[in-house]
C-alpha positions in Angstrom: 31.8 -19.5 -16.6 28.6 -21.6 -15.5 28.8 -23.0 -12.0 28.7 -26.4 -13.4 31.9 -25.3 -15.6 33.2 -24.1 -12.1 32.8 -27.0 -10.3 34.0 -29.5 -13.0 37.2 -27.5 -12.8 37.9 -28.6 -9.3 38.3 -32.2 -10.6 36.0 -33.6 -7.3 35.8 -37.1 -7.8 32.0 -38.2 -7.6 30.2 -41.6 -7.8 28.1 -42.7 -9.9 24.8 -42.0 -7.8 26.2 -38.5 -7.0 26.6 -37.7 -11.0 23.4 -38.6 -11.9 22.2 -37.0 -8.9 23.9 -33.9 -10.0 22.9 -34.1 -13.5 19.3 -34.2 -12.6 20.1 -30.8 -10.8 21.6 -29.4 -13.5 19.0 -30.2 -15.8 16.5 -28.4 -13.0 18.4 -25.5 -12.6 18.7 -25.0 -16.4 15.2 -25.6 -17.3 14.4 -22.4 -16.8 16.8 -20.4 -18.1 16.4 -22.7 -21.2 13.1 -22.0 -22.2 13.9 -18.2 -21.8 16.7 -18.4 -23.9 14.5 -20.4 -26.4 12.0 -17.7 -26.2 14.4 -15.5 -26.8 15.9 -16.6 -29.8 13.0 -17.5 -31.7 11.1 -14.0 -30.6 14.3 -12.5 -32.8 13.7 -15.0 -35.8 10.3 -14.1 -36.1 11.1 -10.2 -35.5 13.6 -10.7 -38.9 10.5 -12.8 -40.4 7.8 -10.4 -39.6 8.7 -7.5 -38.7 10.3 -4.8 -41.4 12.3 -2.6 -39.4 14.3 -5.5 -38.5 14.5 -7.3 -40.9 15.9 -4.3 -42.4 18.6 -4.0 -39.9 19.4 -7.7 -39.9 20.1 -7.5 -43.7 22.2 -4.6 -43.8 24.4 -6.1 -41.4 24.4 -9.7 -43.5 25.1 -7.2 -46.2 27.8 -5.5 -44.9 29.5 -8.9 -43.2 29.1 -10.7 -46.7 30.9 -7.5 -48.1 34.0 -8.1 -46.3 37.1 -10.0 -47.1 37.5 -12.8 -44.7 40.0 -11.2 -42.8 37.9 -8.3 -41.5 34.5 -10.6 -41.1 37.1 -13.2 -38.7 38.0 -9.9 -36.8 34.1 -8.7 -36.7 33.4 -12.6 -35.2 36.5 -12.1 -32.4 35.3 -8.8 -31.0 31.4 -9.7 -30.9 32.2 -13.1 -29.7 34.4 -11.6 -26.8 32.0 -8.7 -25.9 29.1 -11.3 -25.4 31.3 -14.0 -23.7 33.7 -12.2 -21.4 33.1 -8.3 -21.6 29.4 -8.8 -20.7 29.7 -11.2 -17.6 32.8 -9.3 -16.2 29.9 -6.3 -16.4 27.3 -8.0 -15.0 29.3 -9.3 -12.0 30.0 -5.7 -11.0 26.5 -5.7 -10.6 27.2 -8.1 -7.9 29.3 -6.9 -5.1 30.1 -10.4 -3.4 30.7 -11.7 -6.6 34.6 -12.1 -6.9 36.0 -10.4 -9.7 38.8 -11.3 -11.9 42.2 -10.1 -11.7 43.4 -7.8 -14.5 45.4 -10.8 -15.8 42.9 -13.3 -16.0 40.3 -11.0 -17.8 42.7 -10.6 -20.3 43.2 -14.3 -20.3 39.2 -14.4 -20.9 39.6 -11.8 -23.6 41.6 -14.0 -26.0 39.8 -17.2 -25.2 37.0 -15.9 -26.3 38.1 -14.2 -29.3 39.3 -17.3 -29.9 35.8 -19.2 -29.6 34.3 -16.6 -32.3 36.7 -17.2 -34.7 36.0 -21.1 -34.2 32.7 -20.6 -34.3 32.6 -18.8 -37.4 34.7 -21.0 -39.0 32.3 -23.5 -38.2 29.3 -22.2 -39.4 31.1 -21.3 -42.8 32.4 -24.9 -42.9 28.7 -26.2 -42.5 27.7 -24.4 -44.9 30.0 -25.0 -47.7 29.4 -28.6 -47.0 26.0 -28.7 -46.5 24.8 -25.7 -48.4 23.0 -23.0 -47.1 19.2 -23.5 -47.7 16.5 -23.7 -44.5 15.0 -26.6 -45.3 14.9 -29.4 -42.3 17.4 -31.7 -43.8 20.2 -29.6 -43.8 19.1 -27.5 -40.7 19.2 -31.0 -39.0 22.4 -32.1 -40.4 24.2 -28.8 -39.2 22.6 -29.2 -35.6 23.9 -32.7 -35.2 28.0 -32.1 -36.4 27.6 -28.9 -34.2 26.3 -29.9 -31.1 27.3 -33.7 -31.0 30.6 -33.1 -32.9 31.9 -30.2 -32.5 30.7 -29.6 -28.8 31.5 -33.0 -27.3 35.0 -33.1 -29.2 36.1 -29.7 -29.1 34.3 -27.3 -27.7 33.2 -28.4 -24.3 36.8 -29.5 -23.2 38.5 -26.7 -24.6 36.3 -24.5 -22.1 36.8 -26.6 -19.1 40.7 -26.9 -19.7 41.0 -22.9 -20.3 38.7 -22.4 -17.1 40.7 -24.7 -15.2 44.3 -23.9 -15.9 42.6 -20.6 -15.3 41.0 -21.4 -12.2 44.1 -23.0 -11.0 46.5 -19.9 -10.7 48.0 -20.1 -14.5 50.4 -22.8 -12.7 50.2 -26.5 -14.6 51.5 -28.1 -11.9 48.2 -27.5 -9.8 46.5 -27.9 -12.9 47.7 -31.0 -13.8 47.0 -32.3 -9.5 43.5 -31.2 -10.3 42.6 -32.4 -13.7 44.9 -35.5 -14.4 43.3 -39.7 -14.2 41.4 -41.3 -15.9 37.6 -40.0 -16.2 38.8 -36.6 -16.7 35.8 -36.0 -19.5 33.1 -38.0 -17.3 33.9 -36.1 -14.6 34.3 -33.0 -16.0 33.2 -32.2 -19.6 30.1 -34.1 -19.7 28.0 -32.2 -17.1 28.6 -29.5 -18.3 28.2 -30.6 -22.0 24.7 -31.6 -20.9 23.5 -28.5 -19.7 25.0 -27.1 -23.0 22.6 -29.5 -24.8 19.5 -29.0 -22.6 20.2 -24.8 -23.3 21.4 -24.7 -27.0 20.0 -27.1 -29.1 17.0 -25.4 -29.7 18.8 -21.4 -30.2 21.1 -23.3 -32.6 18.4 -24.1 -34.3 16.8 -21.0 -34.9 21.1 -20.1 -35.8 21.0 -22.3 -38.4 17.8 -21.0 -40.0 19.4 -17.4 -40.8 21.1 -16.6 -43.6 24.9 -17.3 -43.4 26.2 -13.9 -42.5 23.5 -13.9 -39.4 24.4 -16.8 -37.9 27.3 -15.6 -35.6 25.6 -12.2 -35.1 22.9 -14.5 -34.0 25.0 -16.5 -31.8 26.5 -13.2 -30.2 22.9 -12.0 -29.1 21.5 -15.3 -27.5 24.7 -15.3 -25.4 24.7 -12.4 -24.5 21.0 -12.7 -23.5 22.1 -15.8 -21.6 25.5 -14.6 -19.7 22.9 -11.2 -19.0 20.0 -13.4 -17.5 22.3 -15.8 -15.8 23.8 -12.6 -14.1 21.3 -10.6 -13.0 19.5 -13.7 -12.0 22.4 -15.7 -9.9 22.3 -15.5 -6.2 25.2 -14.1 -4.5 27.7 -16.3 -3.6 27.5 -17.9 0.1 30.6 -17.3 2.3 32.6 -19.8 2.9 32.7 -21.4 6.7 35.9 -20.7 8.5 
């Protein structure tokens, strides 16, 4: 979970002038690993463009996903989706001795959350494209950006993570949860930071999602994230004790 994901969870009750304040920082801290994450993902979509031997290996494996019944492509989307979101990061943080790790219980937790996510997500991305067909050109590219990112995202998406990372952050006990995360403001306080980083950092990888074929797109997905839980990882400063 980001640190703005980590802080919205505590439910601190800010000011206007401290939001902005701390959206501006956000948007700093993110910048970079933004533009990385853009380089990134538009390095791999002109590797499949330009260069053979991946673009061979990119179709065999939209070959072999468009191959499947749905049942076994939903399961293929669950397991990438969880290695990339919570098998990666629960890596990388051993990486990081004063980085706390997570009890056995709540990795599990993690574990099906995620799973979760990819099978959302690939629902998604099949949705779009049965309603919006699946050609490249900007049009439809645009239209799938926009019911993702400001649809999906703001509706869904964004306070489904905060609520899991919250109830998970406050012990699994929904009393605590519900001290921390009830009143009104609960999404301006909470949701929307972090759903602006997630537009400053995504918008342009889903882009570059949404100009693969079909079958790519969550293999796609599964890569840039877990470029970006690897860089936030091995880039993130250990954690500062807390003053007794």
């Amino acid at each position: 979970m980001s640190e703005a994901a980590a802080e919205a969870a505590g439910g601190e009750r800010l000011g206007a002038p401290e939001r902005r304040s701390g959206l501006v920082a956000a948007a700093r801290a993110n910048l970079g690993p933004g533009l990385a994450l853009t380089a990134f993902a538009i390095a791999v979509l002109l590797g499949y463009e330009l260069w053979p031997p991946m673009r061979a290996a990119l179709q065999r494996l939209a070959g072999w996903r468009a191959e499947q019944p749905l049942p076994v492509a939903l399961g293929f989307a669950a397991l990438t989706t969880t290695l990339a979101g919570a098998v990666l990061p629960a890596a990388v943080q051993r990486l990081r001795p004063s980085a706390p790790s997570e009890s056995p219980g709540a990795f599990l937790y993690l574990l099906l959350f995620w799973a979760v996510v990819g099978l959302q997500v690939d629902l998604l991305y099949r949705g779009l494209d049965g309603l919006l067909g699946d050609g490249r050109g900007p049009a439809i590219v645009a239209g799938k950006v926009f019911l993702d990112m400001f649809v999906y995202c703001p509706l869904w998406a964004m306070p489904e993570t905060v609520a899991v990372y919250g109830f998970k952050d406050a012990g699994f006990s929904w009393s605590r949860f519900r001290r921390r995360h009830a009143g009104r403001g609960w999404y301006r306080r909470e949701v929307f930071p972090l759903l602006c980083s997630c537009w400053a950092v995504w918008i342009p990888a889903v882009c570059v999602i949404y100009l693969l074929p079909l079958p790519l797109q969550l293999p796609m997905q599964n890569i840039v994230l877990a470029f970006w839980c690897l860089m936030l990882g091995l880039l993130a400063a250990p954690e500062p004790e807390d003053a007794a």
